[in-house]
C-alpha positions as CSV (number, residue, x, y, z in Angstrom):
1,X,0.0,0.0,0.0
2,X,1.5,3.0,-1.0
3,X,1.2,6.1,1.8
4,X,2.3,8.8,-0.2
5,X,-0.7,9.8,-2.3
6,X,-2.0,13.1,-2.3
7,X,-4.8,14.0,-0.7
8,X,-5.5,17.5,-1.3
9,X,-3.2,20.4,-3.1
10,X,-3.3,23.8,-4.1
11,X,-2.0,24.8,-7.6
12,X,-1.3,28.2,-9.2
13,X,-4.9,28.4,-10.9
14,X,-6.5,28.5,-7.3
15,X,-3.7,31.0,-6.1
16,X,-4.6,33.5,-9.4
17,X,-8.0,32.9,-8.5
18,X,-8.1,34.1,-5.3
19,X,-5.1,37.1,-6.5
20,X,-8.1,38.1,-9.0
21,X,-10.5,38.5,-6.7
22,X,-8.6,40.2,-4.1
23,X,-6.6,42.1,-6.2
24,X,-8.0,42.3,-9.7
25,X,-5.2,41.2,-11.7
26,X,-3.2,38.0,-11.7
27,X,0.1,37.7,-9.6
28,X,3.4,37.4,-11.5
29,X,5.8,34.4,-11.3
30,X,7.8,36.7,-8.9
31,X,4.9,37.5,-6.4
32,X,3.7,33.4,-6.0
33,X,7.3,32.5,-5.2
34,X,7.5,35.1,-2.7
35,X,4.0,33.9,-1.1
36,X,4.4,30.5,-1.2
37,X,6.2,29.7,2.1
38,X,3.6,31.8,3.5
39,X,0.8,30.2,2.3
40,X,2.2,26.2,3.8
41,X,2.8,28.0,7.4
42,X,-0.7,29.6,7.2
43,X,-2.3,25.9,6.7
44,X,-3.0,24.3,9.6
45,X,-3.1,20.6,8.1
46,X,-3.0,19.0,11.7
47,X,-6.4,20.7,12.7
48,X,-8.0,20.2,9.4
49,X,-7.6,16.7,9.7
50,X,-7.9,15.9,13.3
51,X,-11.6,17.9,12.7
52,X,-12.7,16.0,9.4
53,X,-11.7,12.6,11.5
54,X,-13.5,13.7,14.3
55,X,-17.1,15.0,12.6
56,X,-16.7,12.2,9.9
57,X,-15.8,9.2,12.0
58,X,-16.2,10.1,15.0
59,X,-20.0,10.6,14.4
60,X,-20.0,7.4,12.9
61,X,-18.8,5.8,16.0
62,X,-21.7,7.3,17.9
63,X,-24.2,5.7,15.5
């Protein structure tokens, strides 16, 4: 069994998406590789998935 598949990413389209609607315009190459590190220390992936376990499974459990 492999463990290394992905279960959720973010790409450059969903960063531009969100630039354009904050911003109005697209960000350059420059301005995504200077947000980048920013973005992975703003995402708390330990919560987000200790949460979906909890509500998902956890309400399972109960049933």
């Amino acid at each position: 069994m492999k463990n290394n598949k992905i279960i959720y990413s973010l790409n450059e389209n969903d960063i531009q998406t969100v630039a354009f609607q904050e911003l109005e315009r697209n960000l350059s190459s420059h301005e995504i590789e200077k947000i980048k590190n920013s973005i992975a220390e703003k995402i708390n992936w330990y919560d987000a998935i200790a949460d979906s376990i909890n509500e998902t499974i956890g309400s399972q459990a109960e049933s």
